[in-house]
Each structure stands twice: as C-alpha cells, then as structure tokens.
GULOZA-425265 format. One line per 10 residues: number of its first residue (from 0); their letters; for each residue x, y, z of N, C-alpha, C, CB. Coordinates in steps of 0.1 Angstrom, whole numbers. Glycine has a CB too. Layout:
// GULOZA-425265
NUM> A> X:Y:Z:X:Y:Z:X:Y:Z:X:Y:Z ~ ...
***
This chain:
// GULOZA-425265
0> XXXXXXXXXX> 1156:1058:781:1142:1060:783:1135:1064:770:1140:1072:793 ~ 1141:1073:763:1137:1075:749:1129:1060:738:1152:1082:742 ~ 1141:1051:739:1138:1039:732:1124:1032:737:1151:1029:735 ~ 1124:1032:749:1110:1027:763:1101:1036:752:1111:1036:786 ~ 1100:1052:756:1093:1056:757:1088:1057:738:1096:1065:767 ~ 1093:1061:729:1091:1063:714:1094:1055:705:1097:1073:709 ~ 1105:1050:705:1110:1040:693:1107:1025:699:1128:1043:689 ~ 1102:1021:705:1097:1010:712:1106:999:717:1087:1004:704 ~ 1103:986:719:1115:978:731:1107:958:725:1109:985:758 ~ 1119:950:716:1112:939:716:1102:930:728:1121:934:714
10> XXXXXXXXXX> 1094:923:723:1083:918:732:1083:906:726:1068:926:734 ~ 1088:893:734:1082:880:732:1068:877:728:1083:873:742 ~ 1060:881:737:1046:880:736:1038:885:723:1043:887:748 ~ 1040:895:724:1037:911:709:1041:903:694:1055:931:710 ~ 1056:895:697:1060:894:686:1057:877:681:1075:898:687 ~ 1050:867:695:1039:854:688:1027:859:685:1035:840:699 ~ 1021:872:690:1010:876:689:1006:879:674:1011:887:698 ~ 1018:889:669:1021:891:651:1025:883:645:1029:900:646 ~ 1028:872:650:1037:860:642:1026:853:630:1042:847:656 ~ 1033:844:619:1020:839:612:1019:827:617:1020:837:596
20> XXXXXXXXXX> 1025:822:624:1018:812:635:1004:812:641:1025:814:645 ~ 1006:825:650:994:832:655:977:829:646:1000:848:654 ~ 986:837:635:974:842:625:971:831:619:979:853:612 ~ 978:821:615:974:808:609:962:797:616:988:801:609 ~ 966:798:633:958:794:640:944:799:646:966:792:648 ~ 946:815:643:935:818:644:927:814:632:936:830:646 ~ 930:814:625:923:812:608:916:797:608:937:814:593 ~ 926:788:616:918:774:616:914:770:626:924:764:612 ~ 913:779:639:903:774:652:896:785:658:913:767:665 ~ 896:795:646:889:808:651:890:812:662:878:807:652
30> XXXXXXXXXX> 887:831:665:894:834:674:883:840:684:905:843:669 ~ 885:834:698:878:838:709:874:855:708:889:835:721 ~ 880:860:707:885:878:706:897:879:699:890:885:721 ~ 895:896:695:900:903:689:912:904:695:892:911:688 ~ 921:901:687:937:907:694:937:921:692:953:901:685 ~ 945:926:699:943:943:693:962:943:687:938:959:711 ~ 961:954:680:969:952:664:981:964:670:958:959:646 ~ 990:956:679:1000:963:685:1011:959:678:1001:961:700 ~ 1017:966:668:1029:959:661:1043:964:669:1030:964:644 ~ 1043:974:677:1055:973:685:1055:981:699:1067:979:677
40> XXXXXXXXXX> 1065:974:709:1055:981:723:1062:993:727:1054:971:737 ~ 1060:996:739:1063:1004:744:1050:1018:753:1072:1008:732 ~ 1056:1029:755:1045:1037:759:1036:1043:753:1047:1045:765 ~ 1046:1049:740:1043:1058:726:1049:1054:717:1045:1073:726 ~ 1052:1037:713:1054:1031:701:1057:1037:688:1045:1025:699 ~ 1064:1044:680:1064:1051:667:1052:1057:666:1066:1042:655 ~ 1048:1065:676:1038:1073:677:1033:1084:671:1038:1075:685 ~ 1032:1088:663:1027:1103:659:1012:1107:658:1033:1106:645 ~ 1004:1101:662:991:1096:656:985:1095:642:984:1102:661 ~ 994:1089:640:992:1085:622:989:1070:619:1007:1089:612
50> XXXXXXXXXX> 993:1066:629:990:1049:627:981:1045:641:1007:1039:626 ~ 976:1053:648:966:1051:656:949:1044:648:966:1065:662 ~ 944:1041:657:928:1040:651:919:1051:656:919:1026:657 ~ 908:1049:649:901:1058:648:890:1065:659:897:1054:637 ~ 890:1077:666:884:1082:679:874:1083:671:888:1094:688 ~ 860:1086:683:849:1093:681:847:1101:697:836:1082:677 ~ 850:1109:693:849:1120:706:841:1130:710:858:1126:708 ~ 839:1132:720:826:1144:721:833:1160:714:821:1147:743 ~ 825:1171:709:831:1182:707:829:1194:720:826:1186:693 ~ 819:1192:728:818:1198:734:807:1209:732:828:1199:734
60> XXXXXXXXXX> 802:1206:721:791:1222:717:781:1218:730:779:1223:697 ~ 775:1212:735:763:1209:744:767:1214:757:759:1192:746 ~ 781:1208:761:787:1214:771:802:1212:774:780:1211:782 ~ 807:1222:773:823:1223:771:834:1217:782:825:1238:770 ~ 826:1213:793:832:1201:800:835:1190:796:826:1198:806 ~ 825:1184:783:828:1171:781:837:1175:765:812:1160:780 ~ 843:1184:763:850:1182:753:863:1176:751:849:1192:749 ~ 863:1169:738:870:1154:738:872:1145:746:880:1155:734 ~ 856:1141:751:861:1131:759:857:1121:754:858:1130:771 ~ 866:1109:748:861:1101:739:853:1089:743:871:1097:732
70> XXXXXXXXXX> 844:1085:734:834:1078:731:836:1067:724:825:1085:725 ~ 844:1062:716:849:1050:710:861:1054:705:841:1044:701 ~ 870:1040:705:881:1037:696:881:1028:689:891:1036:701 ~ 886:1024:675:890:1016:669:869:1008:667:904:1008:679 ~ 860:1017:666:847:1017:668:841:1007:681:843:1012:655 ~ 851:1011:689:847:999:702:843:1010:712:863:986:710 ~ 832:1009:724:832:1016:739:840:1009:747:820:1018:746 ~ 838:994:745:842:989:753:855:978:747:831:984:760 ~ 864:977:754:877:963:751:875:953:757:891:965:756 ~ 875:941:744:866:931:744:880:924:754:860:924:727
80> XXXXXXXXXX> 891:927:759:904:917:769:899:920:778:921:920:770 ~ 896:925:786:892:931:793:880:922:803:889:943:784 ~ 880:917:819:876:906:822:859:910:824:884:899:835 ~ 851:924:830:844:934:827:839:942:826:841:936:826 ~ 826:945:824:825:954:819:830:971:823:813:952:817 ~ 832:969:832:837:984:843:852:988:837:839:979:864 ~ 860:975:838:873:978:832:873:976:817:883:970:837 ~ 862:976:811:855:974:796:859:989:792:836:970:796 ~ 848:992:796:847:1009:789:852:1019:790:838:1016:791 ~ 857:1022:778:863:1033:782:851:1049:768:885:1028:779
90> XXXXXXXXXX> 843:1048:772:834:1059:766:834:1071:785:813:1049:760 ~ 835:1080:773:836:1092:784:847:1096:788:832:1089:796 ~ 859:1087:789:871:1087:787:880:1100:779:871:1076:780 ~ 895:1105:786:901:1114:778:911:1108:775:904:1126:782 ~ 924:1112:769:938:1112:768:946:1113:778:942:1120:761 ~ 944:1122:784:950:1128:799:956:1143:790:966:1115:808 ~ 958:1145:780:963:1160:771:952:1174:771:964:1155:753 ~ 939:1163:779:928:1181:775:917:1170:789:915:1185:747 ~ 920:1184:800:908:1180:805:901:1195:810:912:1167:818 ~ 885:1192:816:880:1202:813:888:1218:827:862:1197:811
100> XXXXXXXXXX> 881:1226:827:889:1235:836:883:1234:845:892:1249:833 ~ 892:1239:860:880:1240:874:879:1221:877:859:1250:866 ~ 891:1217:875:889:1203:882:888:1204:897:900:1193:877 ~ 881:1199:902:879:1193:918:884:1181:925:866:1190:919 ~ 891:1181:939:892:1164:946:876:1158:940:892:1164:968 ~ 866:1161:942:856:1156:931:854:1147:924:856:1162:924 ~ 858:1154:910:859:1152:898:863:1136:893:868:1162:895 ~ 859:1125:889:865:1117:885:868:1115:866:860:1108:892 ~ 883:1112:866:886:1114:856:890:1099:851:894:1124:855 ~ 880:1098:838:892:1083:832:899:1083:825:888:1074:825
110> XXXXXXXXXX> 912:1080:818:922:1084:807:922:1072:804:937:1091:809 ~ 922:1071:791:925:1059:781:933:1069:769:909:1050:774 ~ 948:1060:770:955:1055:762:959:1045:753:959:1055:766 ~ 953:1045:741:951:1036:730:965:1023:731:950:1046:716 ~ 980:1030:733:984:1018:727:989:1011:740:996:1020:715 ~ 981:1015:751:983:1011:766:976:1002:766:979:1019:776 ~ 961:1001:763:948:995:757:945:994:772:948:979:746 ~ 941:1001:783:939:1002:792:935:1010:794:943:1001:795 ~ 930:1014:807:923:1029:813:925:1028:829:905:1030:809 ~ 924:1037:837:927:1033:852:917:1043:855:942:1034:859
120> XXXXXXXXXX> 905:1042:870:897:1056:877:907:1052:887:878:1057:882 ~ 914:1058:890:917:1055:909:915:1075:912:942:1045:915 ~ 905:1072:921:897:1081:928:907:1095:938:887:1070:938 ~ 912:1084:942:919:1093:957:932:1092:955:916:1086:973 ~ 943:1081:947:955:1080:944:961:1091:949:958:1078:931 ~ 958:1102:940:969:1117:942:968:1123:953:965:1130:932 ~ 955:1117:965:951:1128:972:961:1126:987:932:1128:974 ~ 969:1135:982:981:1133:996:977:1133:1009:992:1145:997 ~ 963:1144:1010:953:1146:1022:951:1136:1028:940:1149:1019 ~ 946:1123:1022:939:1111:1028:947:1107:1034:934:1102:1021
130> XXXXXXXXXX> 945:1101:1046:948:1088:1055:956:1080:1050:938:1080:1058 ~ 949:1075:1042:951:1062:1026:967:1062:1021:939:1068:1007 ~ 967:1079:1015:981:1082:1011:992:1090:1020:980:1089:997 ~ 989:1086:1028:1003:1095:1042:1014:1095:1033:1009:1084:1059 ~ 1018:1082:1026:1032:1078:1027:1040:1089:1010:1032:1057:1026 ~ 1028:1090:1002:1029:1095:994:1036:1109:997:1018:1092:990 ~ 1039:1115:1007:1047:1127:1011:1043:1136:1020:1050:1133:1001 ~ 1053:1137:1027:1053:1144:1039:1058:1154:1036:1059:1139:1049 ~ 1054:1164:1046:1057:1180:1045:1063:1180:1054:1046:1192:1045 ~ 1069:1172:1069:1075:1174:1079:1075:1190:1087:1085:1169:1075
140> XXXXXXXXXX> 1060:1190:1091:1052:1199:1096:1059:1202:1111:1037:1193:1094 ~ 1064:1192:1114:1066:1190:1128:1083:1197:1130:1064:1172:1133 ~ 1090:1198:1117:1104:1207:1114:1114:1195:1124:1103:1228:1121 ~ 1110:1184:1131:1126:1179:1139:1136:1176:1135:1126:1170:1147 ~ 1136:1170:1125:1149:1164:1113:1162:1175:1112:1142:1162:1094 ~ 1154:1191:1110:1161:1200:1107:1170:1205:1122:1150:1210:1102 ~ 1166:1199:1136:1173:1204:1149:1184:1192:1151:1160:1207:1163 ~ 1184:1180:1144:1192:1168:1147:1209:1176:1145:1186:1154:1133 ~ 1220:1168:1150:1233:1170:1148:1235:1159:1145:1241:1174:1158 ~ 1240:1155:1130:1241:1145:1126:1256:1139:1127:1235:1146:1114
150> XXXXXXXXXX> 1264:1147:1134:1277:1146:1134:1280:1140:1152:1283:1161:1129 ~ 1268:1138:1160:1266:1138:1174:1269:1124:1173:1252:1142:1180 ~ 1277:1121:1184:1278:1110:1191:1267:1103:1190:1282:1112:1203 ~ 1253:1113:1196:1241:1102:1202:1229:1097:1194:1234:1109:1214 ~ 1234:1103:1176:1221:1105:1171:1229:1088:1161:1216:1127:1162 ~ 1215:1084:1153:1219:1071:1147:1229:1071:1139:1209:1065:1141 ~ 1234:1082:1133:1243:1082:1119:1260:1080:1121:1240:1098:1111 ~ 1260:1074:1133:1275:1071:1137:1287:1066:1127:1274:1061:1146 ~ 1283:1061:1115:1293:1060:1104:1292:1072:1102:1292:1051:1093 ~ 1290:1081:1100:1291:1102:1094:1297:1105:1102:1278:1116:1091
160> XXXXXXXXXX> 1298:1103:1122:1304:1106:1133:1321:1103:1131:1297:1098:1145 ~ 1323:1088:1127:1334:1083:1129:1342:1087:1114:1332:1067:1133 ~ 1332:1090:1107:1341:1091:1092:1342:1110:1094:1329:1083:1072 ~ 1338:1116:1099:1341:1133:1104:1359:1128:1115:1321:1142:1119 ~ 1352:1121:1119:1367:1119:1133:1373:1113:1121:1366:1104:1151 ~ 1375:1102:1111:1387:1102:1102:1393:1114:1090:1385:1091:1095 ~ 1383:1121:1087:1388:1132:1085:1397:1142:1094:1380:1137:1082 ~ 1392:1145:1102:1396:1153:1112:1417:1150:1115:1384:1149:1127 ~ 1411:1135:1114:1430:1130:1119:1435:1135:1106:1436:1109:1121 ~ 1433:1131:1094:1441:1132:1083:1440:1146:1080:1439:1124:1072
170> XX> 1433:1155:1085:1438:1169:1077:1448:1174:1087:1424:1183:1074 ~ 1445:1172:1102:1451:1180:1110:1466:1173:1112:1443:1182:1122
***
C-alpha cells in the first residue's frame, strides 16, 4: 500500500502521456488541451509538496469559514479535462486537511486533490441516516443475530453444526 500510496506505481497511459512521442505530436498537430504534468502516479506520488503547482487560496481574514479554501491551482479555477463546467471547478474548494469548524449534514464540501486532478460534491454519501445509504451500516437495532444458536440443528449454518459433531467424535 505504501508503494500505491507514496512512491507511486508504473502507468501505460502516464508514461505515452510523458513520452517524446507524445510531445513531438503535440508540437506538430497542436494540442486540443492542456495535459496536466503528472510524471508519476499514484495517490500522493513523491509527494511532499515541493513539486506540486501553485495554490491561490482564501486566508480567511473576511471570514474564517472560508479559510484555505482554494481558488486556483496551477493558475486554473477550472480543469480544462474535465467534460463541464460543474466538474470544471474546483474554486472554493479544500484539500480535505483543514475544514472550517461546526460542520453540518448541511454543509457541502468540495475537496480537490491536485495529483488526483479531480474533485467529487456527493452531498449525502456519508449520511448513514438516509434511505439512500441503509446498506452503508447497520446498527442491528433489532439485537436478533445475537439470540441465534449457531450450533442448532435448525438455524442455516449446518456446516458449524456438523463440523461441532466432528469435533465432538474425535475429542471424546
């Protein structure tokens, strides 16, 4: 997971992307858009933020809610891959490392991750409450699982029944 996550993971794609192939063809049929300048993949790529691009982010003096919630990257609001404009922008946008205090079901939050080059709102995802996300986890409110005999003849787990009865011969 380490390798995934920091020291990054070859990419076919990443690596015609940087190729001078690539670059050669861009140069003599010009380029639709901007590739964005991912030299190796992963989540947090040789990350330290030293070879990141450059934020413009709110400070917060006006109102300390919106502090660092960034406003451009790499001097862009919006990512020109991106099909639009909604999944464009990412101004207003945080990291997911600083958000403000006193969040609310409410609240919508956008995180952009630079070498993700993405952003996601999903609104209700977390909200175990909803309808929507039942499946997302159960509290088993109703306690019956806990009154089951899983060693019973009558209950479904009859291989744990029969493999208790093969124990039972060989110890005794």
């Amino acid at each position: 997971m380490g390798g995934v996550t920091f020291d990054s993971y070859p990419d076919p794609f990443m690596s015609l992307v940087n190729s001078n192939l690539t670059k050669t063809l861009m140069n003599i049929m010009g380029s639709p858009l901007p590739l964005p300048n991912v030299k190796a993949m992963g989540y947090f790529p040789l990350y330290n933020h030293t070879s990141d691009e450059d934020y413009l982010s709110k400070t917060g003096k006006g109102n300390t809610d919106d502090t660092a919630l960034i406003q451009r990257w790499a001097n862009m609001s919006h990512l020109p891959w991106w099909g639009d404009r909604y999944s464009q922008d990412i101004s207003n946008s945080g990291d997911g490392s600083f958000q403000k205090p006193q969040l609310t079901k409410k609240d919508s939050l956008k995180q952009f991750q630079s070498f993700t080059c993405r952003f996601k709102i999903d609104k209700d995802a977390y909200d175990t409450t909803s309808e929507k996300n039942k499946g997302y986890r159960y509290e088993n409110v109703e306690k019956i699982v806990s009154g089951i005999d899983y060693w019973s003849k009558s209950t479904w787990c009859r291989n744990a029944y029969n493999l208790k009865i093969y124990f039972k011969q060989i110890i005794s």
